[in-house]
MDTraj code that builds the backbone (N, CA, C; nanometers):
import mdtraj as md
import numpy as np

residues = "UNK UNK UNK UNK UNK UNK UNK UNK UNK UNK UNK UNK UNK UNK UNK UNK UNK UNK UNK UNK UNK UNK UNK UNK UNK UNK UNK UNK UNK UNK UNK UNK UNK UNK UNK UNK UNK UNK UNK UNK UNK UNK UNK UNK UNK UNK UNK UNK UNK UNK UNK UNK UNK UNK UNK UNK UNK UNK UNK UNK UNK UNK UNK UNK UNK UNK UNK UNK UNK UNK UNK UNK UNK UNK UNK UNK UNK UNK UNK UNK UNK UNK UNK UNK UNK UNK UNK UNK UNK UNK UNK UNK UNK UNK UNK UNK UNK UNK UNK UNK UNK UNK UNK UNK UNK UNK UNK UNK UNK UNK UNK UNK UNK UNK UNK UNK UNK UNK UNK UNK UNK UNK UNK UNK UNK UNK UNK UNK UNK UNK UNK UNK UNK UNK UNK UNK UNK UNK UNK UNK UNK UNK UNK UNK UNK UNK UNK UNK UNK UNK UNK UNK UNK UNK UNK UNK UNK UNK UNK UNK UNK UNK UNK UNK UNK UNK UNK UNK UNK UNK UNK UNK UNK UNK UNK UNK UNK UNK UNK UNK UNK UNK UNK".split()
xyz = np.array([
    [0.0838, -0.1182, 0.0000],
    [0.0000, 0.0000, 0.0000],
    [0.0885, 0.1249, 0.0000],
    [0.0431, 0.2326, -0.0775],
    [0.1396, 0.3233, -0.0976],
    [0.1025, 0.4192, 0.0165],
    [0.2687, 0.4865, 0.0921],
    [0.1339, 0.5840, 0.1822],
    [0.3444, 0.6301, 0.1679],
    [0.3008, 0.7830, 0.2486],
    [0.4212, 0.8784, 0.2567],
    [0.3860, 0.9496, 0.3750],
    [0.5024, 0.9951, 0.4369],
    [0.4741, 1.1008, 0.5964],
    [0.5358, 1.2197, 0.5639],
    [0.4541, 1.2857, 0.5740],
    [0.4671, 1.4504, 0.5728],
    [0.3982, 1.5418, 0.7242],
    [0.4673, 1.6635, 0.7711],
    [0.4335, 1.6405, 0.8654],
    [0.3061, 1.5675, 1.0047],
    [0.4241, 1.4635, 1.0047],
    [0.3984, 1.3817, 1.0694],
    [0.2731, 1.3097, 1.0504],
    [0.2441, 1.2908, 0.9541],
    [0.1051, 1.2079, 0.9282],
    [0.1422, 1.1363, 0.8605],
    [0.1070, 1.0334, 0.8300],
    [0.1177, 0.9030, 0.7024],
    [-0.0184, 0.9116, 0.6301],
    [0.0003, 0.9802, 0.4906],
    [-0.0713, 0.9794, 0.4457],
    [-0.0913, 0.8495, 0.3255],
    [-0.2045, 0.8205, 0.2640],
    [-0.2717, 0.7064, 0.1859],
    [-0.2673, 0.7735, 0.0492],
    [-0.1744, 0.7158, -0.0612],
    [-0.2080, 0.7843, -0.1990],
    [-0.2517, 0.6528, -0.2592],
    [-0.2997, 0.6916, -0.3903],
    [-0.2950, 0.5663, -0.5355],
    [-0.2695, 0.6580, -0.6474],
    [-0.1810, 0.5605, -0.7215],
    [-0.0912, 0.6019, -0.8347],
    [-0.0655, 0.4988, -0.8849],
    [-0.1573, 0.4810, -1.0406],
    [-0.1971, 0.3819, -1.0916],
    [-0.0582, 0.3530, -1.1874],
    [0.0602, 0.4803, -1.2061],
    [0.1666, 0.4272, -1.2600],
    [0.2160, 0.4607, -1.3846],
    [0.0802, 0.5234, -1.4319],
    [0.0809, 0.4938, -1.5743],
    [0.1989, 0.6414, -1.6857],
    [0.1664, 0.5908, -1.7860],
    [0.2881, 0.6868, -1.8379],
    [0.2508, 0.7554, -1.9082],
    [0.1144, 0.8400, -1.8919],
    [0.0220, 0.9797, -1.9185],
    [0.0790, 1.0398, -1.8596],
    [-0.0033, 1.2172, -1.8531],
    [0.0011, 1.2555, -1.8116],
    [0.0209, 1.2934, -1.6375],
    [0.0722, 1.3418, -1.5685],
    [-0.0091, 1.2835, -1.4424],
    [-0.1197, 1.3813, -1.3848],
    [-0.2199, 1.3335, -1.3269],
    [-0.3869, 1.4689, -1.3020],
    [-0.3943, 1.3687, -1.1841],
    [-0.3526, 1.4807, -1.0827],
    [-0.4106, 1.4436, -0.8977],
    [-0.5108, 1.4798, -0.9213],
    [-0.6130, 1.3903, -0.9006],
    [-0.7747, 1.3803, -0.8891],
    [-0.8120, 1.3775, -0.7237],
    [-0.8683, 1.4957, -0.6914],
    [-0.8689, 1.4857, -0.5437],
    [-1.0336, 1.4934, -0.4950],
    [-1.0678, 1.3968, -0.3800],
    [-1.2008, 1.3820, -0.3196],
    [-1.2472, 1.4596, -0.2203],
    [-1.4214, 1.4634, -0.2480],
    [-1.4696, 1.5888, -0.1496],
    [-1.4606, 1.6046, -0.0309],
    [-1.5366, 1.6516, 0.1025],
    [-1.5424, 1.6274, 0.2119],
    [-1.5818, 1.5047, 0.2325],
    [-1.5064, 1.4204, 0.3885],
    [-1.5821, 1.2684, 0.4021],
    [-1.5535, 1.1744, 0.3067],
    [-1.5074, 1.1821, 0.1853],
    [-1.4974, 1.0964, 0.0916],
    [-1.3406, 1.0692, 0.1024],
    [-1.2805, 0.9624, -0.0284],
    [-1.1463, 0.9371, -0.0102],
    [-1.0911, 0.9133, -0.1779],
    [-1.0306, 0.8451, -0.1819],
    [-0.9491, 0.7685, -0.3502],
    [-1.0160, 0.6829, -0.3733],
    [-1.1447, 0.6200, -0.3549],
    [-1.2150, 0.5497, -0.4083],
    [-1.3146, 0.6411, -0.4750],
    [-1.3783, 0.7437, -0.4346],
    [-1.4247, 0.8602, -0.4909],
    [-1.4025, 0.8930, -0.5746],
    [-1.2565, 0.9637, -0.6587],
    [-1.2063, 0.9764, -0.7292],
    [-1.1327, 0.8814, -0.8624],
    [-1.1268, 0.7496, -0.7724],
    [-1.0812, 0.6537, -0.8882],
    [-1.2121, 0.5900, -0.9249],
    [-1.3256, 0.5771, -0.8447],
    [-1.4485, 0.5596, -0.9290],
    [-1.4981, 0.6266, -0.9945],
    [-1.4576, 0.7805, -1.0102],
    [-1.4754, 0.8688, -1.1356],
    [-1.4308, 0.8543, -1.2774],
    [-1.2681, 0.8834, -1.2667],
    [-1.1710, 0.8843, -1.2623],
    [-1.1217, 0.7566, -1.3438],
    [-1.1815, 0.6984, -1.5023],
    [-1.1581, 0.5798, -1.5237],
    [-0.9810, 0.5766, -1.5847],
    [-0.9472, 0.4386, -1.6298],
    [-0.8169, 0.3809, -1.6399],
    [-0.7537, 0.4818, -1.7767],
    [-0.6585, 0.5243, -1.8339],
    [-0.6434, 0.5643, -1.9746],
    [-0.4984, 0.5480, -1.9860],
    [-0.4716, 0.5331, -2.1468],
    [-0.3280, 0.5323, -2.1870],
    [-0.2806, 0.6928, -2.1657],
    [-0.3623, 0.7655, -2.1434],
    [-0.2851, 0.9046, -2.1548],
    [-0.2654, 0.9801, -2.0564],
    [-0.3268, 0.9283, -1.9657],
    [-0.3512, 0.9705, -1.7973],
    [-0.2867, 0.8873, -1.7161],
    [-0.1983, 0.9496, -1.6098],
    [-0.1398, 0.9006, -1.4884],
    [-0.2175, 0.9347, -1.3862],
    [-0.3246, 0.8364, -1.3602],
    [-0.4002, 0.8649, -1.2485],
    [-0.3516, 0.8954, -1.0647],
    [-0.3311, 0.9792, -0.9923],
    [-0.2755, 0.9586, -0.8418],
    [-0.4186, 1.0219, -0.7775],
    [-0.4251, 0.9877, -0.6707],
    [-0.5181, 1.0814, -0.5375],
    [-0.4715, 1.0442, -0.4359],
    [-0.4765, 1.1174, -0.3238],
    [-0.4380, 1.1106, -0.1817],
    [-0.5933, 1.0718, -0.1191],
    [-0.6017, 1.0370, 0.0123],
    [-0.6400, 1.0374, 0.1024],
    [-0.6215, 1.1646, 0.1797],
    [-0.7275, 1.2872, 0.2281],
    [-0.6802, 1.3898, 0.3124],
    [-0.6369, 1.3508, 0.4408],
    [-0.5958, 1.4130, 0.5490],
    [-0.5764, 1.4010, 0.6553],
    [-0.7334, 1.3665, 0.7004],
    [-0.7491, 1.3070, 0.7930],
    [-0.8421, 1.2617, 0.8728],
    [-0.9488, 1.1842, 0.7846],
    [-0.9369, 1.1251, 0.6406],
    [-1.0121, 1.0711, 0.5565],
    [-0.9544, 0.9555, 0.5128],
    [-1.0463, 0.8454, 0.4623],
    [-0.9898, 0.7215, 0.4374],
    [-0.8696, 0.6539, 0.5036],
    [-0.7802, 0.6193, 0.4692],
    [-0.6829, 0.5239, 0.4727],
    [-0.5690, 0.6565, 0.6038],
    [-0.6006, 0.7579, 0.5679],
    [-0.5058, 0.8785, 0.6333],
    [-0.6096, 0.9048, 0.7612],
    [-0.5478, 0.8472, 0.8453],
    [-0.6208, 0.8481, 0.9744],
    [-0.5962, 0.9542, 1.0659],
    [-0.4608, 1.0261, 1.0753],
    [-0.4425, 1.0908, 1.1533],
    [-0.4838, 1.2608, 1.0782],
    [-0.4773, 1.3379, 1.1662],
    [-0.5134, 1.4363, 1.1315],
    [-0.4889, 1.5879, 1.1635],
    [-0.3676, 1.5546, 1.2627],
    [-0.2566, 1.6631, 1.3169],
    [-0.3985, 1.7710, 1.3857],
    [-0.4104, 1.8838, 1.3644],
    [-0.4362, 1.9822, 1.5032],
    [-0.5734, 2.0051, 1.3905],
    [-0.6634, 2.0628, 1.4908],
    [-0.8130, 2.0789, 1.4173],
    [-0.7814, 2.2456, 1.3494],
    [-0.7300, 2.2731, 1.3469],
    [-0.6776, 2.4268, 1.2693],
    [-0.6422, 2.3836, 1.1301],
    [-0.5938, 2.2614, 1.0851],
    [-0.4946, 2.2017, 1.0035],
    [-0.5885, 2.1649, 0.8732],
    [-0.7683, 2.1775, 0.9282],
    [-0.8203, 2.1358, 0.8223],
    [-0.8581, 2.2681, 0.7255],
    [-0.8058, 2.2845, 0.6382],
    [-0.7863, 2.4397, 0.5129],
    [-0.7713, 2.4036, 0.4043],
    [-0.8425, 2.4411, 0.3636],
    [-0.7605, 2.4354, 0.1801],
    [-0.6693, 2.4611, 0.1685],
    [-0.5700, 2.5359, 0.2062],
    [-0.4515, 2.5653, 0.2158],
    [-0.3616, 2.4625, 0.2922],
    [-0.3675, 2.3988, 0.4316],
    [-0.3102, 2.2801, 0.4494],
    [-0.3757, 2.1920, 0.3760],
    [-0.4542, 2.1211, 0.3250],
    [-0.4594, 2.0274, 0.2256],
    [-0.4168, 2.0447, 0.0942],
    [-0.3896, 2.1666, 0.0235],
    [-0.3031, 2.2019, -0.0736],
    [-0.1615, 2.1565, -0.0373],
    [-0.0991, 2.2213, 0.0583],
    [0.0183, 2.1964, 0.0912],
    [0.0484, 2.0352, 0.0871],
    [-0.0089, 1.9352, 0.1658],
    [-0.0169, 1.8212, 0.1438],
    [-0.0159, 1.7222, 0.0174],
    [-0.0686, 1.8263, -0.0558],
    [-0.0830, 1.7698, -0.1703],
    [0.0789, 1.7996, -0.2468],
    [0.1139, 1.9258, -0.2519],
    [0.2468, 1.9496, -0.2586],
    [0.3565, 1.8391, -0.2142],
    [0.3104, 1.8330, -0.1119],
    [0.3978, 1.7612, -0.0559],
    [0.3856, 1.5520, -0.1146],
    [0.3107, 1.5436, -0.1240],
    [0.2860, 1.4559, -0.2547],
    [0.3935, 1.4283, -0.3790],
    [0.3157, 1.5251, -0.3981],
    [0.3687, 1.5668, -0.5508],
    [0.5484, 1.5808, -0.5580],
    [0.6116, 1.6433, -0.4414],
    [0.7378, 1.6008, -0.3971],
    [0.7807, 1.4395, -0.3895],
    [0.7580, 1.4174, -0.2914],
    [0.7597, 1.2548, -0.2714],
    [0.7361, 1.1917, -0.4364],
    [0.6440, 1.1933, -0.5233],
    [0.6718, 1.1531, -0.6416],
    [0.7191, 1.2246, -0.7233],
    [0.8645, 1.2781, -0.7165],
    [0.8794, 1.4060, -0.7944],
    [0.8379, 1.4562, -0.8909],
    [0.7146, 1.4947, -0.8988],
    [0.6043, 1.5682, -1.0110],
    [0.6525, 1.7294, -0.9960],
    [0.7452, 1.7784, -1.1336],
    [0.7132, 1.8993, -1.1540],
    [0.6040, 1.9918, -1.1922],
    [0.5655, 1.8829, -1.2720],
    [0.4089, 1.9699, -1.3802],
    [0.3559, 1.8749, -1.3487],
    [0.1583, 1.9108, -1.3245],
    [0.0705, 1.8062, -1.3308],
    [-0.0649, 1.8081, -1.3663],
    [-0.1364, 1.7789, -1.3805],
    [-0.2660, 1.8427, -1.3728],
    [-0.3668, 1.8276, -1.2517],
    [-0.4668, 1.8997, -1.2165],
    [-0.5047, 1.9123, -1.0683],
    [-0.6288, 1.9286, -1.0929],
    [-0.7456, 1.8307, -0.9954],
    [-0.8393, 1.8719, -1.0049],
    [-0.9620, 1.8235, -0.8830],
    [-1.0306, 1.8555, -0.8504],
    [-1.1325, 1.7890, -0.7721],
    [-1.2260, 1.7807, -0.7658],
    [-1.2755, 1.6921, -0.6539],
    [-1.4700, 1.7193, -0.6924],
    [-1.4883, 1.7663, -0.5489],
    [-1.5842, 1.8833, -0.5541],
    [-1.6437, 1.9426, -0.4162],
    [-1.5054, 1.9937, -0.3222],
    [-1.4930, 1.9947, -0.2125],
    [-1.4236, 1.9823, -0.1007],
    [-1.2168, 2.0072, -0.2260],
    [-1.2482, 1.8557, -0.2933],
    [-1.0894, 1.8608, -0.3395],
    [-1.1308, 1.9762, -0.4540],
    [-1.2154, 1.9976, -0.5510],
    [-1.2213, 2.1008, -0.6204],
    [-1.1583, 2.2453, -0.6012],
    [-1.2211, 2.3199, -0.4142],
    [-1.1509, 2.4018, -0.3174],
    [-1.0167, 2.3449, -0.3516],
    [-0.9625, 2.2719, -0.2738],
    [-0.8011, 2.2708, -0.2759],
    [-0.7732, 2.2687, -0.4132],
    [-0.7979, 2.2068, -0.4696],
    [-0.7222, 2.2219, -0.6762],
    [-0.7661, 2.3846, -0.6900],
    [-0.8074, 2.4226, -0.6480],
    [-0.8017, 2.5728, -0.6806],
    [-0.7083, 2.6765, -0.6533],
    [-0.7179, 2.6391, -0.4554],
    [-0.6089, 2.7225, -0.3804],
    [-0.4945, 2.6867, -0.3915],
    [-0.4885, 2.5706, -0.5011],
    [-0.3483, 2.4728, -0.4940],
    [-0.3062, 2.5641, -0.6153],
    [-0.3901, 2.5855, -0.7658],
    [-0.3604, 2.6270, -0.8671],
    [-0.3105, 2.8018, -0.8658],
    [-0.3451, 2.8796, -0.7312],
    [-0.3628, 2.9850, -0.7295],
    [-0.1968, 2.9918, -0.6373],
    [-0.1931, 2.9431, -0.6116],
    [-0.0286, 2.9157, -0.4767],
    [0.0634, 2.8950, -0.5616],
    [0.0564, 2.7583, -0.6899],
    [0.1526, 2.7057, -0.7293],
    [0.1296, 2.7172, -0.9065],
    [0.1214, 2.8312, -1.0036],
    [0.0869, 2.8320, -1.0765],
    [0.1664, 2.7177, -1.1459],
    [0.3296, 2.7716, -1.1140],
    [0.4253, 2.6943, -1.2347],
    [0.4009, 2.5437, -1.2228],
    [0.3199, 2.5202, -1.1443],
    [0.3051, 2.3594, -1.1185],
    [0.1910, 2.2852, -1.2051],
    [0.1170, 2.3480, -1.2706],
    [-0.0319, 2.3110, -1.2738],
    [0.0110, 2.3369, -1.4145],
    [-0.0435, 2.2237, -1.4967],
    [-0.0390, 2.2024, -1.5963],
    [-0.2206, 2.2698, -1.6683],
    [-0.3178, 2.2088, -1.5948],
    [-0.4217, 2.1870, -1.6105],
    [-0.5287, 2.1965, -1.4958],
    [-0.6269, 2.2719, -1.4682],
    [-0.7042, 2.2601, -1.3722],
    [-0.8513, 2.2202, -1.4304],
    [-0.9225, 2.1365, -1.3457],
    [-1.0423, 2.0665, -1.3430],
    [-1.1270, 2.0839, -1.2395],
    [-1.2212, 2.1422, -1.2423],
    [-1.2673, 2.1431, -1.0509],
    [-1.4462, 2.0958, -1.1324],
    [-1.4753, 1.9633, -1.0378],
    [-1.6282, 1.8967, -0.9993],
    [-1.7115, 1.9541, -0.9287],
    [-1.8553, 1.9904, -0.9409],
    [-1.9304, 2.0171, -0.8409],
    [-1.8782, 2.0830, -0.7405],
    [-1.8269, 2.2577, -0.7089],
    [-1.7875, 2.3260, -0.6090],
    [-1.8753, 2.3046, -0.5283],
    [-1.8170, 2.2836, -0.3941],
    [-1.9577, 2.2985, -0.2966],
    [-1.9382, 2.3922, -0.2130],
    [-1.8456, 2.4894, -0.2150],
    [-1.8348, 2.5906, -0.1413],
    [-1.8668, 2.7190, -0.2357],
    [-1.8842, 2.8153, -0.0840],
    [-1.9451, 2.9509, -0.1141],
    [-1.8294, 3.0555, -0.1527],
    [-1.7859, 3.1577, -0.1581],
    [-1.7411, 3.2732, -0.1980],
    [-1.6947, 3.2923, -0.1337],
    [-1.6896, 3.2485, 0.0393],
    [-1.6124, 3.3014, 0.1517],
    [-1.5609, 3.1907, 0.2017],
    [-1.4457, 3.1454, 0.2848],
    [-1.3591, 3.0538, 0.3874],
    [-1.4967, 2.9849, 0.4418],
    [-1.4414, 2.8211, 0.4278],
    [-1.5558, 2.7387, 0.4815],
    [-1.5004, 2.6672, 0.5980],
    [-1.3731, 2.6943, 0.5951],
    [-1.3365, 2.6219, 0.7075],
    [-1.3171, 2.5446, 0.8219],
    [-1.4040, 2.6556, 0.8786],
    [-1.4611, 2.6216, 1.0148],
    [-1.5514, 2.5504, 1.0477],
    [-1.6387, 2.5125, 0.9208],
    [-1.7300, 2.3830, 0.9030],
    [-1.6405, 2.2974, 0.8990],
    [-1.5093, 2.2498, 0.8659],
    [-1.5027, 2.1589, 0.8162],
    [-1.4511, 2.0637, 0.9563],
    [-1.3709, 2.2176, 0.9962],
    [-1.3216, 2.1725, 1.1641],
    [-1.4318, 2.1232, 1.2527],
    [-1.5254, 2.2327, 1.2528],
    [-1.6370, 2.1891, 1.3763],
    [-1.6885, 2.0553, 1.3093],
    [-1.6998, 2.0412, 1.1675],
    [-1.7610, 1.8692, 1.1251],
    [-1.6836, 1.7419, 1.2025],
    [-1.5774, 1.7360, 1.1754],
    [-1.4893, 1.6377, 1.2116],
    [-1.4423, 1.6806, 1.3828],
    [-1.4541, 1.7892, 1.4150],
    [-1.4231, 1.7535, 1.5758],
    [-1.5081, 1.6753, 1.6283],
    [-1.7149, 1.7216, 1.5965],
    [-1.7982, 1.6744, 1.6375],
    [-1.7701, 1.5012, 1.6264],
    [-1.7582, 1.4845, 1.4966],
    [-1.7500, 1.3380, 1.4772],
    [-1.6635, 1.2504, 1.5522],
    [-1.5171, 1.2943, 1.5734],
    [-1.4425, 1.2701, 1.6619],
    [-1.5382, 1.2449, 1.8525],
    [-1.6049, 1.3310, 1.8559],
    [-1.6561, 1.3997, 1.9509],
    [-1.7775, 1.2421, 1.9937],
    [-1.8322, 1.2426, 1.9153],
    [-1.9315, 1.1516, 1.9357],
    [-1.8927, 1.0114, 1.9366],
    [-1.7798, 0.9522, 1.8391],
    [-1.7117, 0.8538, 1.8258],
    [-1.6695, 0.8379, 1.9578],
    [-1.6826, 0.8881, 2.0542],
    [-1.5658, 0.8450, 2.1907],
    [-1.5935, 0.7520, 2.2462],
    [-1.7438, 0.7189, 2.2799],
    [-1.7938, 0.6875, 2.3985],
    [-1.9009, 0.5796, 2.3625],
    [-1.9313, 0.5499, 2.2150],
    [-2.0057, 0.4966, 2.1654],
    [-1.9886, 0.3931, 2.1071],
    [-2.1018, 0.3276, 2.0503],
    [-2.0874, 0.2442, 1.8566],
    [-2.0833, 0.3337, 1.7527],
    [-2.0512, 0.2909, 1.6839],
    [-2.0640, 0.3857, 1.5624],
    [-2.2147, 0.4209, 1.4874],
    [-2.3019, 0.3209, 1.4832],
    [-2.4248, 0.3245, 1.4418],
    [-2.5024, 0.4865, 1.5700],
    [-2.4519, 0.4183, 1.6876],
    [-2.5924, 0.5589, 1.8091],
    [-2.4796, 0.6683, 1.7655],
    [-2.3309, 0.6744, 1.7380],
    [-2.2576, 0.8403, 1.7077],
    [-2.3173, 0.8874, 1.6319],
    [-2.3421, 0.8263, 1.5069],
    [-2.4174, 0.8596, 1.3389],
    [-2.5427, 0.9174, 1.3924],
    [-2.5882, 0.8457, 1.4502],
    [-2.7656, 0.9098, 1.5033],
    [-2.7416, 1.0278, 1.5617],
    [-2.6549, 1.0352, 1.6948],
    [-2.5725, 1.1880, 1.7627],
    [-2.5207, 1.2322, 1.6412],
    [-2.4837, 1.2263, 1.5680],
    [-2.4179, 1.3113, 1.4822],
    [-2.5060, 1.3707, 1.4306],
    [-2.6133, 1.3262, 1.3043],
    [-2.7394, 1.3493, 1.2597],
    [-2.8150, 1.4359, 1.3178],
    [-2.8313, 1.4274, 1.4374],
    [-2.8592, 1.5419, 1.5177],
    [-2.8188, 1.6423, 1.5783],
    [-2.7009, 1.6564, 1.5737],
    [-2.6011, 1.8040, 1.6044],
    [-2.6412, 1.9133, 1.4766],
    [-2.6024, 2.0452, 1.5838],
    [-2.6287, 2.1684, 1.4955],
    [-2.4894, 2.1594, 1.3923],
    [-2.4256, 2.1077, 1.3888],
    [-2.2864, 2.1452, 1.2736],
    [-2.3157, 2.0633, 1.1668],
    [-2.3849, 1.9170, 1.1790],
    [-2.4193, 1.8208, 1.0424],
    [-2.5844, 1.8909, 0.9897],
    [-2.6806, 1.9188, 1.1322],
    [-2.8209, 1.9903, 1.0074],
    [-2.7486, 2.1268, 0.9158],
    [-2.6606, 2.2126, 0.9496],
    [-2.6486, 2.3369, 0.9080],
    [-2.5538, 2.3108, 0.8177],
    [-2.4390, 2.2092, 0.7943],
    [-2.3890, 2.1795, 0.6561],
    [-2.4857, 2.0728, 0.5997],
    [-2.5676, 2.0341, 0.6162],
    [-2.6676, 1.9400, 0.5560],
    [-2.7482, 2.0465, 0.4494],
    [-2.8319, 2.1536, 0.5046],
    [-2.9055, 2.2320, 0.4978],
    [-2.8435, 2.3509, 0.3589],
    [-2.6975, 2.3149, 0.3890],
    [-2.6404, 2.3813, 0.2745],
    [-2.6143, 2.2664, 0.1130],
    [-2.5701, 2.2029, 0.1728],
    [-2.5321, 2.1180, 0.1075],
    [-2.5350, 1.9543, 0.1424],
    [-2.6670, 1.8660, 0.0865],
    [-2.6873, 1.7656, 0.1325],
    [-2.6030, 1.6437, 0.0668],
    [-2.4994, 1.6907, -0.0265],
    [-2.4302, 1.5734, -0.1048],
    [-2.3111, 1.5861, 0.0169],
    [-2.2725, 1.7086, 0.0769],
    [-2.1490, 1.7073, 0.2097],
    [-2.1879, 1.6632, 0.2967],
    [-2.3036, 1.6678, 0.3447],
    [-2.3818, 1.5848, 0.4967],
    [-2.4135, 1.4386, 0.4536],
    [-2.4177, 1.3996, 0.3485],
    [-2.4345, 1.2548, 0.3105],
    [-2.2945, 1.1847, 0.3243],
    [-2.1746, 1.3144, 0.2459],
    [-2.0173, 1.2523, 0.2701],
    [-1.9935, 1.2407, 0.4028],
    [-2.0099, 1.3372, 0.5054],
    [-1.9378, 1.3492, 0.5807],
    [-2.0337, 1.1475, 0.6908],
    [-2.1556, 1.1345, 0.6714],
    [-2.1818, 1.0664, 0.7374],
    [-2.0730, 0.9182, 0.6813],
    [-2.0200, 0.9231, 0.5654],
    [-1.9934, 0.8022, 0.4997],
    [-1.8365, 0.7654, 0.6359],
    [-1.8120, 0.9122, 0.7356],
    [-1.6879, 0.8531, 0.8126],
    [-1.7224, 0.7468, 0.9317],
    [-1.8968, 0.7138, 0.9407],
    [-1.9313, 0.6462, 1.0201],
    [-1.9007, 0.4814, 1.0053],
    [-1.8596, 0.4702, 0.8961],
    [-1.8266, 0.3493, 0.7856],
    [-1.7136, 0.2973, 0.7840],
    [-1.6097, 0.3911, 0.8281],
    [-1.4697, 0.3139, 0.7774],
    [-1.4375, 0.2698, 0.8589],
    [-1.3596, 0.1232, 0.8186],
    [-1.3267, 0.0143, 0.9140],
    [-1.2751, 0.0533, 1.0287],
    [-1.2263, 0.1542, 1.0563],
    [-1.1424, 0.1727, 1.1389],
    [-1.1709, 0.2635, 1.3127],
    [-1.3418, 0.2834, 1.2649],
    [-1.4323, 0.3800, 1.3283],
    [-1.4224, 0.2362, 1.4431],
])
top = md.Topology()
chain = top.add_chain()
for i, resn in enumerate(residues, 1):
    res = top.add_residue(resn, chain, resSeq=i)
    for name in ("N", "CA", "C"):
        top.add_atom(name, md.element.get_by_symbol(name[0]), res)
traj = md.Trajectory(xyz[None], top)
């Protein structure tokens, strides 16, 4: 399994290898590289990679609740893209990774071959702080429980109705962290 540590996290990539182009295809909130590689089909001309974000899929850890930004998940991704020494690439995401392929394309022009962004699900202003208060809560409820009665506590907190309420394809992702094996 491919995974790399950047500060201090071990993060989860896939990098199908191939001798295309290469286009980091990156996944929304709650979601992971199955997201993206189920988009995301096989091609002779495409070098498919995606990460796992911090605190998503296979990338379990998730360093300090400040850490969740488009801007630290850009960086991460950078830092990627190091580890496989990718000068030029193409960048893109759906929802959540869409945000970062943006703030990533806007940071690192000489890097970006190509930008692609899926279904934005953010607004005009820093979402941030949803994304923190999402995943602390979840953290939050996970403590003490099963995972099935957290999901129900979760479902019912003011931070999942009010990103629900905005956006019900992110309150559907974010519930999918009730799922992974590792909950």
């Amino acid at each position: 399994m491919p995974y790399f540590t950047y500060d201090h996290i071990r993060f989860y990539y896939e990098d199908d290898g191939g001798d295309g182009e290469p286009f980091i295809f990156l996944h929304g909130l709650g979601g992971d590289v199955n997201q993206t590689f189920g988009v995301m089909k096989q091609s002779d001309h495409i070098r498919r990679i995606s990460l796992d974000f911090r605190g998503h899929g296979k990338t379990v850890s998730f360093g300090h609740a400040d850490d969740f930004s488009f801007k630290q998940f850009a960086e991460d991704v950078i830092a990627l893209t190091e580890h496989l020494h990718l000068k030029l690439f193409n960048i893109g995401g759906i929802s959540t990774g869409a945000g970062v392929s943006l703030h990533l394309a806007l940071r690192y022009p000489a890097s970006v071959s190509k930008l692609i962004v899926s279904r934005p699900a953010w607004e005009d202003k820093p979402q941030e702080k949803w994304v923190r208060e999402a995943f602390a809560k979840i953290h939050d409820v996970l403590q003490d429980t099963d995972p099935l009665t957290a999901q129900n506590r979760y479902e019912n907190s003011e931070v999942y109705t009010s990103i629900n309420s905005v956006s019900s394809y992110a309150g559907e992702s974010l519930l999918g962290q009730f799922k992974y094996p590792y909950v």
